[in-house]
Structure formats: C-alpha cells, structure tokens
N, C-alpha and C positions, 0 to 999 in steps of 0.2 A: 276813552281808549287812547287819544291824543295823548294825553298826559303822560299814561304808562307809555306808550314806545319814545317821549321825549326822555324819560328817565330812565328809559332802557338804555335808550344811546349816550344818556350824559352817563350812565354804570361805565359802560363799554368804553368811551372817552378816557374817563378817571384813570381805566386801568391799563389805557396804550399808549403805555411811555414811549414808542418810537414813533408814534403817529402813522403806520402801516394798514392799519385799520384791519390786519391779520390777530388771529384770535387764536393765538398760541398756549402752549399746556404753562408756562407761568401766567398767563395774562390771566387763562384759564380759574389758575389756583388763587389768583387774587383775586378774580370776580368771587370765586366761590367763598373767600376771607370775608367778605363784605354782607353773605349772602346769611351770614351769624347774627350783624346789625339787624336788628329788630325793623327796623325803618327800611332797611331792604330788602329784607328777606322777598316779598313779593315782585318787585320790580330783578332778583336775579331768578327767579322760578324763572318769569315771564321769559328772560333773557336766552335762559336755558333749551326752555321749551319753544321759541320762535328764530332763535336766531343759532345756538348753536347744532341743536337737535335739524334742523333741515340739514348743515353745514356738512354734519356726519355722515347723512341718510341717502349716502350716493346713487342708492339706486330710486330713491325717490317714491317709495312704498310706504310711506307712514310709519316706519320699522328700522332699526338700527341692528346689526345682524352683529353677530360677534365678530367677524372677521373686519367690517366698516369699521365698528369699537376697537379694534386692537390695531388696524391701521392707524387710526385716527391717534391713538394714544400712543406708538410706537412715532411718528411724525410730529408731536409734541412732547415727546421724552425718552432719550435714551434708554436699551434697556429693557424697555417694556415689554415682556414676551404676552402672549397669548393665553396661558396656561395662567399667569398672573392676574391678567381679565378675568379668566374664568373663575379663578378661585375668588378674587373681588366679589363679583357677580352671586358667587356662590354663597359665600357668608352673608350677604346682605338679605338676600331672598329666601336662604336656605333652600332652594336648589337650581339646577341649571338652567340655563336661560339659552336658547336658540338665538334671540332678537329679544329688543327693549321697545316697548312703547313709546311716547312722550309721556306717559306719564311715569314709565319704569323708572326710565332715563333721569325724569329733574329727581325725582326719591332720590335714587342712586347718587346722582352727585352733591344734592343736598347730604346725603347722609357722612358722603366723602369729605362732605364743608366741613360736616362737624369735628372730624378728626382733624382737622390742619392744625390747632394748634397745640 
C-alpha cells in the first residue's frame, strides 16, 4: 500500500510544474493523459479516488453532488457551465446523476482520459 501512495505522489509531482502542490483542471488533464499508460493506469485510479475525489467532496459524504462537480470544474476551467456537467454525466451513464460515487467518479474521468487525445 506504501508503494501505491509513493507512486501516487511521484504521479502528482510529474504533473506540478509550479511546485504549488494545487491540483488544477490542466494538472488534472495531464494526470488523467498518463492515466492511458498502461503502467499507470492503476496508480491514477488510486489518485483519483483518494486524493482528488475527497478534494471535491466538500461536504464530506462519500458523494460528489453535481453542484461540488461543477464547482469544482468551473474553478479549474473557464467556462464550464453546469448543464455541460450534466450533459457529460449524461452521456457517459446514460442517465442523470444527482451525486457520483468514488467509484462513479474514477469511471467518469478515466473515460474523460480516454478522450484527451
């Protein structure tokens, strides 16, 4: 279990080129670029689900609510309305989503991985 969060935090290192140790929607986008590496794919789940998924989960329910999610993503990208979430949300699940689990959550941005390029 050592290992995976020393490899979580060398992920997270890699991708913080200002040394801030803030985990913003580009840092974001390049963890999630890495999260395609075959070699990483497990150490960015891990990432996702312990370190940014609490980050989100401001009310601290085990649960990301849409409005935490479209904060969260309006504060890492211009832009980003709420309706745009939804529709996300929408297509991936095919249908709506109230809240995301941790495990809704890494799906969801694993699946987002796989579109970045």
């Amino acid at each position: 279990h050592q290992n995976a969060l020393e490899t979580a935090k060398d992920l997270i290192d890699y991708v913080d080129y200002d040394n801030t140790g803030d985990l913003d929607f580009d840092k974001c986008r390049a963890l999630l670029a890495l999260a395609k590496s075959p070699q990483h794919q497990h150490s960015v789940k891990e990432d996702l689900h312990n370190i940014f998924f609490p980050n989100i989960d401001d009310a601290g329910n085990g649960f990301i609510s849409m409005d935490e999610f479209t904060g969260w993503f309006k504060k890492m990208s211009n832009g980003v309305e709420a309706e745009d979430i939804a529709n996300l949300v929408w297509k991936h699940f095919g249908t709506g989503k109230p809240s995301l689990s941790p495990e809704d959550f890494v799906d969801f941005m694993m699946h987002l991985a796989s579109g970045l390029q």
